[in-house]
Kinemage of the C-alpha trace (Angstrom):
@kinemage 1
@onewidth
@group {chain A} dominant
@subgroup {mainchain}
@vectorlist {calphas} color= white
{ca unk a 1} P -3.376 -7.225 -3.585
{ca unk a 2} L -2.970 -9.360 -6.586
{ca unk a 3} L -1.180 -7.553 -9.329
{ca unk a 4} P -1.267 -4.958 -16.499
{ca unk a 5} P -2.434 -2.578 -27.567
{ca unk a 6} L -2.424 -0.054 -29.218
{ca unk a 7} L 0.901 2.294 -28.465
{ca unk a 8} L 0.044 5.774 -28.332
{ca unk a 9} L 1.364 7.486 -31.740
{ca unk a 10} L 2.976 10.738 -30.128
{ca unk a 11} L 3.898 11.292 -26.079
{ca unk a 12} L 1.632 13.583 -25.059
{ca unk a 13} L 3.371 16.242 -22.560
{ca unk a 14} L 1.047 15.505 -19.510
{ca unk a 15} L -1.817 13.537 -18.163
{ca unk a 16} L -4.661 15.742 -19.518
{ca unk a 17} L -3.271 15.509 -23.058
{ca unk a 18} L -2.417 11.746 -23.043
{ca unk a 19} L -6.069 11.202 -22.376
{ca unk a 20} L -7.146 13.623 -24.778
{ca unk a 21} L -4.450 12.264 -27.659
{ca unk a 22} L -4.582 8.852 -27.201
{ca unk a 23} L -6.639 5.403 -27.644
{ca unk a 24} L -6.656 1.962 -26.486
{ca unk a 25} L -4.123 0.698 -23.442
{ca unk a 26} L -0.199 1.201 -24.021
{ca unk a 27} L 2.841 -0.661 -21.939
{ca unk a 28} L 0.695 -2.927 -20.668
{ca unk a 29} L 3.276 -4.618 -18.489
{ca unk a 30} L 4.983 -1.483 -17.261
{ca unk a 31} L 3.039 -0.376 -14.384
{ca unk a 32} L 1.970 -3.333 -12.053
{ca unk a 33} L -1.438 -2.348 -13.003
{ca unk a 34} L -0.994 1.364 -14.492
{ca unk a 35} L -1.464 0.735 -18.314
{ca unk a 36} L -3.636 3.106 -19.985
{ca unk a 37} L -3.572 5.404 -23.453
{ca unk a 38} L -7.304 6.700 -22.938
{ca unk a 39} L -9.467 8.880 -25.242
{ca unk a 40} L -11.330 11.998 -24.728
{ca unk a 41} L -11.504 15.423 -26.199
{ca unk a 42} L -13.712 16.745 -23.165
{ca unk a 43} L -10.862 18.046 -20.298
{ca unk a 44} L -13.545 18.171 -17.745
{ca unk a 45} L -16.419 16.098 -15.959
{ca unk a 46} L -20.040 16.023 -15.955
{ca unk a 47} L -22.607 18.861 -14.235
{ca unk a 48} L -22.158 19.027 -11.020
{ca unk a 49} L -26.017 18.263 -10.030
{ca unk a 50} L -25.199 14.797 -11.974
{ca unk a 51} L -22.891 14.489 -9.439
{ca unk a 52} L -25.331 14.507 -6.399
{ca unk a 53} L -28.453 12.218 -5.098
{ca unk a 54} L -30.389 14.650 -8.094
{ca unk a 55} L -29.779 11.312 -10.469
{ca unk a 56} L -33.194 10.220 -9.167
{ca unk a 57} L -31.637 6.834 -9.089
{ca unk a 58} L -34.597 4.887 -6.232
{ca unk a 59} L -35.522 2.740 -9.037
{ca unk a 60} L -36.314 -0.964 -7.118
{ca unk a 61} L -33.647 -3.322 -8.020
{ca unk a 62} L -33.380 -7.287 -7.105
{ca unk a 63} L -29.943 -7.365 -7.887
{ca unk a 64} L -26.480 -4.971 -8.040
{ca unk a 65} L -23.514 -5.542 -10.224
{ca unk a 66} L -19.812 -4.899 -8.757
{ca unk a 67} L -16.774 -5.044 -10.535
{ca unk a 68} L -14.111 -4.874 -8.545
{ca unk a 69} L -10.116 -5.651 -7.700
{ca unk a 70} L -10.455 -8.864 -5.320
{ca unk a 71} L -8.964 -7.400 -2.482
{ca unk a 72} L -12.106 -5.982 -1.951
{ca unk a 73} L -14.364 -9.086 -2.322
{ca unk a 74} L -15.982 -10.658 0.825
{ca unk a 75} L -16.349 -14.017 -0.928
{ca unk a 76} L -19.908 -14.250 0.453
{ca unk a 77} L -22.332 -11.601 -0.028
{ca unk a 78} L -24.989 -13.448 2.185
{ca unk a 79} L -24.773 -10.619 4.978
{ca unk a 80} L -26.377 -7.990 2.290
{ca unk a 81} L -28.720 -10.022 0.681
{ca unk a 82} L -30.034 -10.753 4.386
{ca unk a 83} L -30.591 -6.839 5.157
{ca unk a 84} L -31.557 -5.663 1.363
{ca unk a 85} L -33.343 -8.880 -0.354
{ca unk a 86} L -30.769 -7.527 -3.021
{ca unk a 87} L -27.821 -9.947 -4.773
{ca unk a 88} L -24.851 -8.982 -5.594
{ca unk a 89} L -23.109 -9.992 -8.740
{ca unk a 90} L -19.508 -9.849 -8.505
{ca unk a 91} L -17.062 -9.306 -11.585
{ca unk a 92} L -13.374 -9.216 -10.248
{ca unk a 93} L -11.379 -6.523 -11.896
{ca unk a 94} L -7.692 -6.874 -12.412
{ca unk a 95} L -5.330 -4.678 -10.058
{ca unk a 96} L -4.645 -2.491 -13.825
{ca unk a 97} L -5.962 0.830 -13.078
{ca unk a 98} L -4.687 2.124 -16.605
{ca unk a 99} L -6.520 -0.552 -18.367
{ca unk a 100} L -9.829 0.053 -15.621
{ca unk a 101} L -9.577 3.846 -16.673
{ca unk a 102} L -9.315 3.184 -20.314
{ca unk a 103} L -12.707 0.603 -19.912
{ca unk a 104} L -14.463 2.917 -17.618
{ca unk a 105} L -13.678 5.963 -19.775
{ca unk a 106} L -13.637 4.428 -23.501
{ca unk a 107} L -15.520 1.251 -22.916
{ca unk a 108} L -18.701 0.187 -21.472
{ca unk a 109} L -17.784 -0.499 -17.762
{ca unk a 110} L -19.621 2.765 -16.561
{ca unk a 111} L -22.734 1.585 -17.788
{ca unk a 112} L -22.491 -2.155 -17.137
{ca unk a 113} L -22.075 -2.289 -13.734
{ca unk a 114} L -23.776 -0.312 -10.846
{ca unk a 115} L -20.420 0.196 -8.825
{ca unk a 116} L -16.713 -0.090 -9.892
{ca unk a 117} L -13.696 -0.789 -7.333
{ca unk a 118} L -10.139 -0.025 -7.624
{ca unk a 119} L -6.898 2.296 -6.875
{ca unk a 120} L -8.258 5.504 -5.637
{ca unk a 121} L -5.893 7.914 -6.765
{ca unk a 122} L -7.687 7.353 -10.271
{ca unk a 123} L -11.233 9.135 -8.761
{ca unk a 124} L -9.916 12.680 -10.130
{ca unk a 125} L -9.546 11.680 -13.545
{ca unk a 126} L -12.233 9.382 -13.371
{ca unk a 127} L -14.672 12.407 -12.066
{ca unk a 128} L -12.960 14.985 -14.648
{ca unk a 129} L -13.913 11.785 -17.481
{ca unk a 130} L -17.207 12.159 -16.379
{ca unk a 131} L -17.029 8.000 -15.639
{ca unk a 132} L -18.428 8.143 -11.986
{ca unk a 133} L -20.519 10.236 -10.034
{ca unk a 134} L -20.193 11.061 -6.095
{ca unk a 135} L -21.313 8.920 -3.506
{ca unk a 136} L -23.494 10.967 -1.150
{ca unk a 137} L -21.331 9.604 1.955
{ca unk a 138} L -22.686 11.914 4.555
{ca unk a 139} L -26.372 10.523 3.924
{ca unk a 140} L -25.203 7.002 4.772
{ca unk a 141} L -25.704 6.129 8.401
{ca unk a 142} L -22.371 4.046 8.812
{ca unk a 143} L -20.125 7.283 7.365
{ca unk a 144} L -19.943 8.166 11.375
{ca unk a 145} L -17.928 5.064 12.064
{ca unk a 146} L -15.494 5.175 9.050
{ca unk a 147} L -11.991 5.856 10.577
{ca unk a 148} L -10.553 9.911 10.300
{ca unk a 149} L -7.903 8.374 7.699
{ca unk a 150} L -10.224 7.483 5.570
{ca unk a 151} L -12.772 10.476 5.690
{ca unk a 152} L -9.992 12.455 4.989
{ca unk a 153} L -8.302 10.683 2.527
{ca unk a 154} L -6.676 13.178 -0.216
{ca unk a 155} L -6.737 10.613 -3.136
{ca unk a 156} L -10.801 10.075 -2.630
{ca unk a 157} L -11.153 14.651 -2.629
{ca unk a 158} L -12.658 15.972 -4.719
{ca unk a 159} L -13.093 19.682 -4.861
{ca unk a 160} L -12.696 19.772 -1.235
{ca unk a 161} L -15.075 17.215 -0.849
{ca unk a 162} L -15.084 13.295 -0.142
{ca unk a 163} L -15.914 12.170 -3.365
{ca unk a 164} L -16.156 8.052 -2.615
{ca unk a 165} L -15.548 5.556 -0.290
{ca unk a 166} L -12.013 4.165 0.717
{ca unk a 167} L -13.170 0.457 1.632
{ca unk a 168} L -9.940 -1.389 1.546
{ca unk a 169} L -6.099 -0.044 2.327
{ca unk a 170} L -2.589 -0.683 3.196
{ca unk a 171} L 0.711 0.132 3.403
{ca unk a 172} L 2.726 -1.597 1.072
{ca unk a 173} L 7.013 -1.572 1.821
{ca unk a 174} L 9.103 -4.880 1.688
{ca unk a 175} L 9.164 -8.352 2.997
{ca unk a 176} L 11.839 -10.272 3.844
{ca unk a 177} L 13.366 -13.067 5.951
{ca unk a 178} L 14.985 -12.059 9.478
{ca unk a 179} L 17.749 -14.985 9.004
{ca unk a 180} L 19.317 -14.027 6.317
{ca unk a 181} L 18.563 -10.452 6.748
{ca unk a 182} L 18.539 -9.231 10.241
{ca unk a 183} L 16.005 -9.170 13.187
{ca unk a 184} L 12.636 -6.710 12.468
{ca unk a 185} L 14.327 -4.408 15.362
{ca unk a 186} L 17.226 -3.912 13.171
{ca unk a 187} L 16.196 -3.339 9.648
{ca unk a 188} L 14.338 -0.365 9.329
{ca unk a 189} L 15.034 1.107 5.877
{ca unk a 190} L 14.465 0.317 2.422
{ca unk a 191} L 18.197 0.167 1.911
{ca unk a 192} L 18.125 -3.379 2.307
{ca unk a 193} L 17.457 -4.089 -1.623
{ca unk a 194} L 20.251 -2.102 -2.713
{ca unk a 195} L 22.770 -3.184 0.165
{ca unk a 196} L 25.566 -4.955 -1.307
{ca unk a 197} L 25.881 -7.812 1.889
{ca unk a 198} L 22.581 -9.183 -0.477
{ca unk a 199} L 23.712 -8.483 -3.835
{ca unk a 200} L 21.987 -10.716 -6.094
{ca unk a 201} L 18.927 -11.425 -3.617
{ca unk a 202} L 17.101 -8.601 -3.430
{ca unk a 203} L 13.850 -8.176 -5.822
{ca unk a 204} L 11.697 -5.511 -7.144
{ca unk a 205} L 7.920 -5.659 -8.395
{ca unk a 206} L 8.190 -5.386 -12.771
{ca unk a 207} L 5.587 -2.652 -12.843
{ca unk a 208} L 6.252 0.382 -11.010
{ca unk a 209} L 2.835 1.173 -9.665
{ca unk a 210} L 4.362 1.082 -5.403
{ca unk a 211} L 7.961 0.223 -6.479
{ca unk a 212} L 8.673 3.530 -7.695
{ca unk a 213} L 7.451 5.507 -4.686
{ca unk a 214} L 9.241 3.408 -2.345
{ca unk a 215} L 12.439 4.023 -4.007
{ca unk a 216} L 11.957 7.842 -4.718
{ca unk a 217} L 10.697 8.101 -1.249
{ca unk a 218} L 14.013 6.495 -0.042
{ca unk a 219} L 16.309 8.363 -2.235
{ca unk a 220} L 14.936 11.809 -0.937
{ca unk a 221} L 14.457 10.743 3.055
{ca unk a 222} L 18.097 10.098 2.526
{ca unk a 223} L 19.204 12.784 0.456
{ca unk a 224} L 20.414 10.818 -2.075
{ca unk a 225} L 18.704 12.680 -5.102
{ca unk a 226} L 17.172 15.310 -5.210
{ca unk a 227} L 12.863 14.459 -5.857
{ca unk a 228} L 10.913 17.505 -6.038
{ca unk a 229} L 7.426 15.329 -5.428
{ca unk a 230} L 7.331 11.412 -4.663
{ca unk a 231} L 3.693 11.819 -4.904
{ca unk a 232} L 3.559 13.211 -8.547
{ca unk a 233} L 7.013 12.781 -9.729
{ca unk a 234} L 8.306 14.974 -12.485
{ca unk a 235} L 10.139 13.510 -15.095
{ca unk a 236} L 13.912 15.188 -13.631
{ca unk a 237} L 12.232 12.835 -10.540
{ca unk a 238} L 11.788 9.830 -12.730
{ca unk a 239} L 14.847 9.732 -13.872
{ca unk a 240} L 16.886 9.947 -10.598
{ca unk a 241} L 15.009 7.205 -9.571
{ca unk a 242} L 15.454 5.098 -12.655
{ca unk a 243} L 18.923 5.975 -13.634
{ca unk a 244} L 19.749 4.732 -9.654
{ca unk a 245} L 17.789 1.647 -10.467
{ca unk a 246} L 19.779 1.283 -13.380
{ca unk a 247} L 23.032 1.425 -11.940
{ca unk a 248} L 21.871 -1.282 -9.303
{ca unk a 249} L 20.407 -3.582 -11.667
{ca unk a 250} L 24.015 -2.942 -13.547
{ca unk a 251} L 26.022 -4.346 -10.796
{ca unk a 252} L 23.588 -7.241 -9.914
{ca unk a 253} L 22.102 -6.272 -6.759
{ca unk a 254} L 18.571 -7.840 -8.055
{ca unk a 255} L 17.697 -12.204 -8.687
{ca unk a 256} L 14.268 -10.316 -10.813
{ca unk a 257} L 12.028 -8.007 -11.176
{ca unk a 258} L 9.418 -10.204 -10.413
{ca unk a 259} L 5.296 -10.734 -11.522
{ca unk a 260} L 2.305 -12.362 -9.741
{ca unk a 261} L 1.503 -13.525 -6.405
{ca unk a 262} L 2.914 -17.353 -7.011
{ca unk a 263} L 6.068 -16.028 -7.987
{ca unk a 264} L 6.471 -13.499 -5.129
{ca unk a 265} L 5.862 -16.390 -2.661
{ca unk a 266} L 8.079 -18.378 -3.852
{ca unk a 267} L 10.934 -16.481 -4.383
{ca unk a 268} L 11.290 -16.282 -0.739
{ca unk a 269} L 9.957 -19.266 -0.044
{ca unk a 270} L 12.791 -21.369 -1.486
{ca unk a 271} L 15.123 -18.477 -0.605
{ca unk a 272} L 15.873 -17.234 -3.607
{ca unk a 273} L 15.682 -13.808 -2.526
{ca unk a 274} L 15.810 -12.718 1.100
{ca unk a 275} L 14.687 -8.951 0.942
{ca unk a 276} L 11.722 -8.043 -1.746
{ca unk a 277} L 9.707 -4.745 -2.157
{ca unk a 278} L 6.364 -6.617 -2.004
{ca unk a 279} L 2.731 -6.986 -0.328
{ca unk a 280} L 2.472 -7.505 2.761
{ca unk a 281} L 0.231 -11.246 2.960
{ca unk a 282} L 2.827 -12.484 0.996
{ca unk a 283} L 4.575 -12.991 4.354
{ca unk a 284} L 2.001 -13.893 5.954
{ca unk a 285} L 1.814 -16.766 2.934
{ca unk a 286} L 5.317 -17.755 4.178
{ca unk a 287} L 4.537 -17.878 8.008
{ca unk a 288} L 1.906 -20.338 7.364
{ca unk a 289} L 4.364 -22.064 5.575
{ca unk a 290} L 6.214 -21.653 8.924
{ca unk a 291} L 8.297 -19.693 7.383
{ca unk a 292} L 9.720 -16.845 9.567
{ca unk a 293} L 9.255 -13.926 7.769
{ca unk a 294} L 8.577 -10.013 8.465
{ca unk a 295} L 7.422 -7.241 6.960
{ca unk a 296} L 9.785 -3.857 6.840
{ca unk a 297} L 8.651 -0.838 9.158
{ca unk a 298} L 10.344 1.647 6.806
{ca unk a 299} L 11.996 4.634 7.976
{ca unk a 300} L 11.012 6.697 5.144
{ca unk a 301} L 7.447 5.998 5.076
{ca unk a 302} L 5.417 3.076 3.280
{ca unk a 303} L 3.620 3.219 -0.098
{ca unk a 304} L 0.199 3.877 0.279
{ca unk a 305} L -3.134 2.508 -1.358
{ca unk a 306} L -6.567 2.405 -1.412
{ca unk a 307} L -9.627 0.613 -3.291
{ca unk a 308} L -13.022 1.898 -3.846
{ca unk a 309} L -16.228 1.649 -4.885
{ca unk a 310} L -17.050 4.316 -7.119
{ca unk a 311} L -20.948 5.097 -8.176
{ca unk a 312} L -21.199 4.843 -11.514
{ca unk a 313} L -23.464 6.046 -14.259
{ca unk a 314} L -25.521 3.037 -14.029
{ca unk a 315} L -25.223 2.991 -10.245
{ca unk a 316} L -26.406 6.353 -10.587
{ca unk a 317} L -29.855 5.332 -12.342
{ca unk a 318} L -30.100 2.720 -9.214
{ca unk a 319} L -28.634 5.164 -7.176
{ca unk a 320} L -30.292 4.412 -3.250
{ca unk a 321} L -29.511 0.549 -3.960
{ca unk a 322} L -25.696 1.251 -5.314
{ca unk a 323} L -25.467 3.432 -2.188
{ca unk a 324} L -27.223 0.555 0.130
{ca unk a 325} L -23.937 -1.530 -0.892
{ca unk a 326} L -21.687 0.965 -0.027
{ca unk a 327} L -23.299 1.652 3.711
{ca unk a 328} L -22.918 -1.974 3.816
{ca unk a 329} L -19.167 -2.402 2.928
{ca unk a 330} L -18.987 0.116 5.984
{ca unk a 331} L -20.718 -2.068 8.588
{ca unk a 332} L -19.509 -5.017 10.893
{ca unk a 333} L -19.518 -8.374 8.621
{ca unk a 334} L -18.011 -6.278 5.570
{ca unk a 335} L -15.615 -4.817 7.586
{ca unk a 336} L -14.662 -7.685 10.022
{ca unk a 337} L -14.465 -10.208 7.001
{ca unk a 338} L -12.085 -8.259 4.855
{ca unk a 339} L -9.348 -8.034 7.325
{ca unk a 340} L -9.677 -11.370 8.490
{ca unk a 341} L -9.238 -12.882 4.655
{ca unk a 342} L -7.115 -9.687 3.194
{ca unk a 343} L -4.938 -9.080 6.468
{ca unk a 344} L -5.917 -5.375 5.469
{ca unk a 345} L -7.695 -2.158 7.029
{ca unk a 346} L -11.314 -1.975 5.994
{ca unk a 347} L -12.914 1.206 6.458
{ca unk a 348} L -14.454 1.281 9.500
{ca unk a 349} L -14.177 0.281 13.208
{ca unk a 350} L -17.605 -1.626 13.238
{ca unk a 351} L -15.597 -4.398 12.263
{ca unk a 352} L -14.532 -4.737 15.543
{ca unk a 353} L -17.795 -4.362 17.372
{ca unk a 354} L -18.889 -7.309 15.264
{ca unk a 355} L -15.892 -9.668 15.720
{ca unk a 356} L -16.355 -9.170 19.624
{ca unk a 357} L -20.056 -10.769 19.072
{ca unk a 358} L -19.486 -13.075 16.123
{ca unk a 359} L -17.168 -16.706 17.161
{ca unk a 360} L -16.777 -16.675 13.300
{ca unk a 361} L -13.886 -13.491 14.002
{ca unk a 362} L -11.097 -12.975 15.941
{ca unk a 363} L -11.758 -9.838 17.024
{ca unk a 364} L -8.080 -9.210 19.004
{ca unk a 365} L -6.283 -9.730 15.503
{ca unk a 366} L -8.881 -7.337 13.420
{ca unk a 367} L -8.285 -4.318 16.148
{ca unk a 368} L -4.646 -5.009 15.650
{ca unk a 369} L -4.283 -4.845 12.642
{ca unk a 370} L -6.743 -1.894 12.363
{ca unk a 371} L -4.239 -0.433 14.686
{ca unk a 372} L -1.132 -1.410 12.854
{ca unk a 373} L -2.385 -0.169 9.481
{ca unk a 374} L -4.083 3.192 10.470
{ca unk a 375} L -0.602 4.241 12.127
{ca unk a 376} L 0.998 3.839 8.593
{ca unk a 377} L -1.477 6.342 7.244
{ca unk a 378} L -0.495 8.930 10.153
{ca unk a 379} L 3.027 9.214 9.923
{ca unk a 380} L 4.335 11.972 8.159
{ca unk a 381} L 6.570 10.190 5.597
{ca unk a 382} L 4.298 7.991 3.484
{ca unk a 383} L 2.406 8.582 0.719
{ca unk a 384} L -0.429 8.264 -1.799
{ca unk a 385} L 2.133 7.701 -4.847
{ca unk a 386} L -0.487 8.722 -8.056
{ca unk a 387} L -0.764 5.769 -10.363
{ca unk a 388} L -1.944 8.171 -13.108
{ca unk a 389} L 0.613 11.271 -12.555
{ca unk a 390} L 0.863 14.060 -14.809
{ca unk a 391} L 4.470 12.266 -16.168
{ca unk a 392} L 2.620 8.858 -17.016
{ca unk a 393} L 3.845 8.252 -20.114
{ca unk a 394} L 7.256 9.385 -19.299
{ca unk a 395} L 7.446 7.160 -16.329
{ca unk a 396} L 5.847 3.902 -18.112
{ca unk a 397} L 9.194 4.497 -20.826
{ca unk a 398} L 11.327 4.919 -18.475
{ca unk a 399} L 10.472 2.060 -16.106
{ca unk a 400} L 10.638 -0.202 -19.524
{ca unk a 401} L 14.482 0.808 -19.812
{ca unk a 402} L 14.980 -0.344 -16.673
{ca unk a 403} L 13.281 -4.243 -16.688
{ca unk a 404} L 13.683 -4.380 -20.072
């Protein structure tokens, strides 16, 4: 995933009343992605019957707009036009899920495009914003064949309901290189950034968006501090993870808190750094370099994502296409050409079933990594860290302390 001004006059206590104080996007390099001051004096959502297929939305389109993080782009949309006579129009969206809030919410995003794609932990507040409206996911014949992870995915609930799709997820923990480091059987823990034997070559990400949960998540599997919720940190959790952060960056223990793909490759690359919390094709960037690299299977559980699409008001209008292009980013091409290109775990296993007919797939390397991926979501240790927590504003301060 490729990795964000108007500062917000007062710091709202929580979530509901920074949307409801604030305007424009704040910190916009704090979060590695999560900038957002958003407006709204409504706390809630739409009706609910705006919510279902009652939008009425079977109006005949030629051609659906998508705007979306590019980790969820096929790079060819060929395969739908082929079963819909529909195009798709593709907008990327950058991996900023404050700044896609604040647009969605404030701006005109809702209403400009028919679906919108990005971190799912934002669907509550999106919902509650009244910025998109629910996919109808059981009416969609490829919702059978989604994996159980993702049709029970807690970020994409919604009053006890599956609110949207999941289309494209990972879990994110740390790369680094076994010669300087230590063979993949041997590391095991996210201790390796703040061991002192690499003092000075370890790395974190500059915004905080799946640094911060890895390190909370480490401090309290190992007792280290005690973090009430890794998930929705309070601000007593924010600042045992910072003020640990602090006292490593103090001492030297990180080369940078680094930004952007290019610079995450080549960090390691020219062995700058040998350990960095970081996503995961970044080593497989390096082994095609023929790099040996590997890609931590953390004891205390990986930080977990997901991207949409969500339906929005104007997908709502066109409501049976919008929905045409979601069954479709559930079927066999979709699904097969995402994790060949991403490395990731697409929704559903039909992926599979097409790679095994299709010479353009490998279909041994999609199961596996279908495999590999879905495990991570099983475990019992890692977690959907909330890119718009209840503490956002707190946490965006106190992650500037620290790279500052």
């Amino acid at each position: 995933m490729h990795s964000r001004n108007d500062a917000c006059e007062q710091t709202p206590g929580t979530r509901r009343d920074f949307l409801k104080l604030s305007g424009g996007v704040a910190s916009a390099a704090t979060v590695g992605g999560l900038a957002g001051c958003l407006g709204s004096d409504d706390d809630g959502g739409g009706d609910d019957e705006d919510d279902s297929n009652s939008d009425g939305g079977n109006k005949q389109v030629d051609q659906l707009s998508y705007w979306g993080v590019g980790t969820t782009n096929p790079e060819k949309w060929a395969d739908f036009t082929n079963q819909t006579d529909m195009e798709v129009k593709y907008t990327a969206a950058p991996w900023r899920p404050g700044q896609i809030v604040t647009k969605m919410v404030q701006g005109t995003a809702s209403t400009d495009f028919d679906l919108a794609g990005n971190d799912t932990t934002l669907t509550q507040v999106l919902h509650e914003q009244d910025a998109i409206k629910k996919t109808n996911l059981a009416d969609l014949p490829n919702w059978e064949h989604v994996y159980d992870e993702i049709k029970d995915s807690k970020p994409t609930t919604v009053d006890g309901e599956q609110y949207s799709l999941s289309s494209v997820q990972n879990g994110d923990s740390v790369a680094f290189l076994p010669q300087h480091v230590g063979d993949a059987s041997s590391v095991n823990s996210y201790g390796i950034l703040f061991d002192d034997e690499f003092k000075g070559k370890t790395a974190l990400e500059a915004g905080w968006a799946t640094a911060f949960h890895k390190v909370a998540n480490y401090l309290k599997f190992n007792n280290m501090a005690d973090i009430e919720s890794v998930t929705n940190p309070t601000e007593s959790d924010i600042d045992a993870v910072v003020n640990f952060l602090l006292e490593q960056k103090k001492a030297g223990q990180f080369r940078t808190f680094w930004s952007g793909w290019q610079s995450a490759v080549n960090l390691l690359a020219k062995e700058e750094v040998h350990a960095m919390d970081t996503w995961e094709p970044v080593v497989f960037a390096l082994r095609d370099k023929d790099m040996e690299a590997e890609y931590l299977e953390p004891k205390e559980g990986y930080s977990l994502w997901g991207i949409g699409p969500w339906v929005t008001k104007k997908g709502a209008e066109n409501r049976q296409a919008s929905e045409k292009l979601i069954n479709w980013m559930m079927d066999g091409w979709y699904n097969a050409q995402i994790t060949t290109i991403r490395g990731y775990l697409s929704a559903s296993e039909l992926g599979i079933d097409h790679a095994k007919n299709d010479e353009d797939f490998d279909a041994e390397f999609i199961e596996k990594r279908h495999q590999e991926v879905r495990s991570r979501f099983r475990d019992d240790r890692s977690v959907f860290g909330n890119r718009y927590p209840e503490t956002f504003s707190h946490l965006n301060e106190q992650w500037n302390r620290l790279t500052a």
